[in-house]
C-alpha positions in Angstrom: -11.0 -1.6 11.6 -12.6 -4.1 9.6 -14.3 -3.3 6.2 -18.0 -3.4 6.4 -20.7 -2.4 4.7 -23.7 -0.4 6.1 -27.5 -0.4 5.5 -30.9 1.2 6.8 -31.1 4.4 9.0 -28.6 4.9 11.6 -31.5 5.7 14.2 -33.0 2.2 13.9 -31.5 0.1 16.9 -30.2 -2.3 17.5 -27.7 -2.8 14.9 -27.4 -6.0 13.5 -24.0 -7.1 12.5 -23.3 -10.0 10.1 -20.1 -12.1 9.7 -19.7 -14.2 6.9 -18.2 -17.6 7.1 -14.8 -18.7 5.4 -14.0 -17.6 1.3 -17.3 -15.6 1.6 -17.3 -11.7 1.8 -19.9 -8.8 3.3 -21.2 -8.4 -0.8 -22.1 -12.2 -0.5 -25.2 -11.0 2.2 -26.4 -7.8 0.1 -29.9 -8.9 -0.5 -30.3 -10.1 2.5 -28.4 -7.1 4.7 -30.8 -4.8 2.3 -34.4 -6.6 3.3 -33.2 -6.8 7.1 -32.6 -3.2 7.3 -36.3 -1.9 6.6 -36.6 -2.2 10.0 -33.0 -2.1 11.6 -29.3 -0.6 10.8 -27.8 -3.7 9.4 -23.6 -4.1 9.4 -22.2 -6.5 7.4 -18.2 -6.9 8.3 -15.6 -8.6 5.4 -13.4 -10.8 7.9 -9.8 -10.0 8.0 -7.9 -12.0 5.0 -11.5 -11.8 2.9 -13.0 -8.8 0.7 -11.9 -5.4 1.5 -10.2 -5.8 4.8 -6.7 -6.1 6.0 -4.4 -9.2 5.2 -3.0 -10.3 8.1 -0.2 -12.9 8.9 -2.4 -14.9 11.4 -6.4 -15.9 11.4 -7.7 -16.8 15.3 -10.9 -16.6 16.4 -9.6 -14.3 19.3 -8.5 -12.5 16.7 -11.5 -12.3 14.7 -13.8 -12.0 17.7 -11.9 -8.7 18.7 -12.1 -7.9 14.9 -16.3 -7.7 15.9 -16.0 -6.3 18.6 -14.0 -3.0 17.4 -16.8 -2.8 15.0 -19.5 -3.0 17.5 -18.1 -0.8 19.1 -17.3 1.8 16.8 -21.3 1.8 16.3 -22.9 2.2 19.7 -21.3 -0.5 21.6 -24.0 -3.1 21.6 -25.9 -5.1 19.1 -27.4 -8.6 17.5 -25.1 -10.7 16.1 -25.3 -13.0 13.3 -22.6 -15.3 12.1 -22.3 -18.2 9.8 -20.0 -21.4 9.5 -16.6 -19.7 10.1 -18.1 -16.2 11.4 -20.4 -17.9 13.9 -17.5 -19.4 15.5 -15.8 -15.7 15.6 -19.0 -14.2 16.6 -19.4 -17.0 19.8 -16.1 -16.4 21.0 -16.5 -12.4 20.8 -20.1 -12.9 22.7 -18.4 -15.4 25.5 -15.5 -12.9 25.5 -17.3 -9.4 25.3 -21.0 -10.2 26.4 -21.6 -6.4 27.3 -21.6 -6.0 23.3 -24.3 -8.8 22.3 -27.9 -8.1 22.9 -29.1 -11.2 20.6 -26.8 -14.1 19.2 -28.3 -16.3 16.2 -25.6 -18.7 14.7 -25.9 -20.3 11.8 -24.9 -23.8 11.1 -21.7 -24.4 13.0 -21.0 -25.4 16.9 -18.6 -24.8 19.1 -16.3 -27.6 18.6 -13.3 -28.8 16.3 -13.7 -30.3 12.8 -12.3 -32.6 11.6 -12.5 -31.6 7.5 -10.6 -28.7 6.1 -10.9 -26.8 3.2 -7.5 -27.4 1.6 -9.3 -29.1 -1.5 -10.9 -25.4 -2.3 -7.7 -23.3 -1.3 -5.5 -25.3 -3.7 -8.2 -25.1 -6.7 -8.1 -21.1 -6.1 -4.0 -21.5 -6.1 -4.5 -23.3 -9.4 -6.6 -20.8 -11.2 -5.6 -18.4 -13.7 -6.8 -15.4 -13.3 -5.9 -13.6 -16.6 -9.7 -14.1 -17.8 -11.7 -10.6 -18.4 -14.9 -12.0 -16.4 -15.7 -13.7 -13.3 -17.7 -16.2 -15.7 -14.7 -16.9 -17.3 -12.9 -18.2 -14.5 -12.2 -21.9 -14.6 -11.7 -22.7 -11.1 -10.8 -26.7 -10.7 -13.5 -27.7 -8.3 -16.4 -30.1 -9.5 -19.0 -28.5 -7.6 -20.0 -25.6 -10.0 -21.9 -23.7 -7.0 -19.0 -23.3 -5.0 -17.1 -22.3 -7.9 -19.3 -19.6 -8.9 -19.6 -18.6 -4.8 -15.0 -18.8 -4.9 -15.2 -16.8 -7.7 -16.7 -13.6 -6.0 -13.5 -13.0 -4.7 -11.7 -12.4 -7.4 -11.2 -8.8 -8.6 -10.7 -9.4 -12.3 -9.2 -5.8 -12.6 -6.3 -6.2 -10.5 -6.2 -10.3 -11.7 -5.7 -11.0 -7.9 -7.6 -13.4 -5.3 -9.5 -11.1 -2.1 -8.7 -13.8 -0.4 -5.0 -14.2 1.7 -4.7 -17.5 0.4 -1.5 -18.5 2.1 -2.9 -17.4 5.6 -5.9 -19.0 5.1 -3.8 -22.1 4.9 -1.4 -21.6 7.5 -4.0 -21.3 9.2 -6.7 -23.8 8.2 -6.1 -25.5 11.9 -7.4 -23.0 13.7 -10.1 -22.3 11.3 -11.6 -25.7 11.8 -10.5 -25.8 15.1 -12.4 -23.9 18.7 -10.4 -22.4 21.4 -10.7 -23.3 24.8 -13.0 -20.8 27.0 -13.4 -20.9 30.3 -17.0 -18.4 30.1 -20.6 -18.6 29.2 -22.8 -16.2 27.3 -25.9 -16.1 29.2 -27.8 -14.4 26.3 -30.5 -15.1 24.2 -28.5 -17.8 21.6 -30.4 -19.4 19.0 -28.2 -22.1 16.9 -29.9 -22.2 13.6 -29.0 -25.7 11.2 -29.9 -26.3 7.5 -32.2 -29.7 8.4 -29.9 -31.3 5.4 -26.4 -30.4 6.9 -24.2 -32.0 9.4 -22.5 -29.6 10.9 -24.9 -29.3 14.1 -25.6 -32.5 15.7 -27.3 -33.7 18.8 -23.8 -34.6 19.9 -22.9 -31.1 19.7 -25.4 -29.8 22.0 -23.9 -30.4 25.6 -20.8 -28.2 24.4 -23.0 -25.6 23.0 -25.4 -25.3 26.7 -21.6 -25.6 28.4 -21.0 -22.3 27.0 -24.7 -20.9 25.8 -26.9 -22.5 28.8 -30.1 -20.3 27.0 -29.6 -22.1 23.7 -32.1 -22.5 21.5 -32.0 -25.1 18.1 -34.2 -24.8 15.1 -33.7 -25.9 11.4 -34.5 -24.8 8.3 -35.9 -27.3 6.2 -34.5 -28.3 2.7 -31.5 -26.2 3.4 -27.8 -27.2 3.7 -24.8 -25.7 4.9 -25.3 -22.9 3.1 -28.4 -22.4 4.6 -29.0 -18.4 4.1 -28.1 -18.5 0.1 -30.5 -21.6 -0.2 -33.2 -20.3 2.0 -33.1 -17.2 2.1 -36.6 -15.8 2.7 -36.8 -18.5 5.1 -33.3 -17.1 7.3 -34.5 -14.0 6.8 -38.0 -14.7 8.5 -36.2 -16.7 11.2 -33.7 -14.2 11.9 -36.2 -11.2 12.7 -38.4 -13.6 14.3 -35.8 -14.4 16.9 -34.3 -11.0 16.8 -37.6 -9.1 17.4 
């Protein structure tokens, strides 16, 4: 089963599960997982090929969606779901594949459709970094955008001078991360699609592919927020997420 980290009393239901989106880790959504849980169990999964779970030879979203779904229902069977970027597309197809486990579904800035940018740029400036440094903040990983340096470099374990992240799946497989399988099923749940107002990644163009598969969708955006919408804003995701959730 997939690593994961737990928080709040196990009486306090639903669960909430979490899914982090691609290079991040459950760690990356402590502060977060820890405010959420004064009122809830909160379950924050590390994907397969990130953090503390297995490394595997392949990365699909079936694959990651029944990665969830073991975990959901190892803890009651049924649940809310949050996922972001990368983990919102694992947590759609587990909630169009295994409805019966999804109470709620709130996913955070990505649709359900193909990509057409990869993240080769950021894989190849991991492969390039040396990792025989004592500290994290003494990393120099070749990418120009120091936030997403500091954000890569949570996955290194400067012990063991190794990456948590399967690189060379992650590349193999960067196709499919960027890609959406075809579905033929709807999730009839409550679905709320939650943007950062500054990102792209959700358009209007999106939406008949979303209702195709989510016909109670639900948009809203965060203002002043990006992809990355939950580290930027975090008070604010918070607030929307037991809004809609409660």
């Amino acid at each position: 089963m997939l690593h994961h980290l737990v928080y709040g009393d196990e009486t306090a239901l639903p669960t909430l599960f979490i899914g982090h989106g691609l290079f991040g880790s459950a760690r990356n959504w402590n502060v977060i997982a820890k405010r959420l849980s004064d009122s809830r169990r909160v379950v924050v999964i590390d994907q397969r090929n990130h953090g503390a779970s297995a490394h595997t030879a392949t990365h699909s979203y079936p694959e990651m969606a029944a990665d969830l779904a073991e975990v959901i229902t190892a803890f009651g069977g049924k649940g809310d779901v949050v996922g972001h970027s990368m983990g919102g597309k694992a947590a759609m197809v587990m909630a169009l594949q295994h409805p019966a486990l999804v109470n709620r579904l709130l996913v955070a800035d990505i649709a359900p459709v193909t990509y057409t940018h990869t993240q080769m740029d950021v894989l190849n400036a991991a492969r390039a970094t040396d990792l025989n440094v004592d500290s994290r903040s003494a990393l120099d990983i070749p990418i120009d955008d120091k936030a997403v340096a500091a954000f890569l470099a949570q996955s290194v374990d400067i012990k063991a001078k190794k990456w948590l992240l399967n690189l060379d799946t992650l590349a193999n497989e960067m196709e499919k991360i960027i890609g959406f399988p075809h579905i033929e099923a709807t999730f009839t749940g409550p679905t709320l699609f939650l943007s950062g107002a500054n990102s792209d990644y959700v358009t209007p163009a999106h939406r008949p592919a979303i209702k195709e598969l989510f016909p109670d969708a639900k948009f809203a955006k965060l203002p002043e927020a990006g992809h990355w919408l939950h580290a930027e804003k975090p008070r604010e995701f918070e607030a929307t997420v037991r809004y809609f959730m409660d």
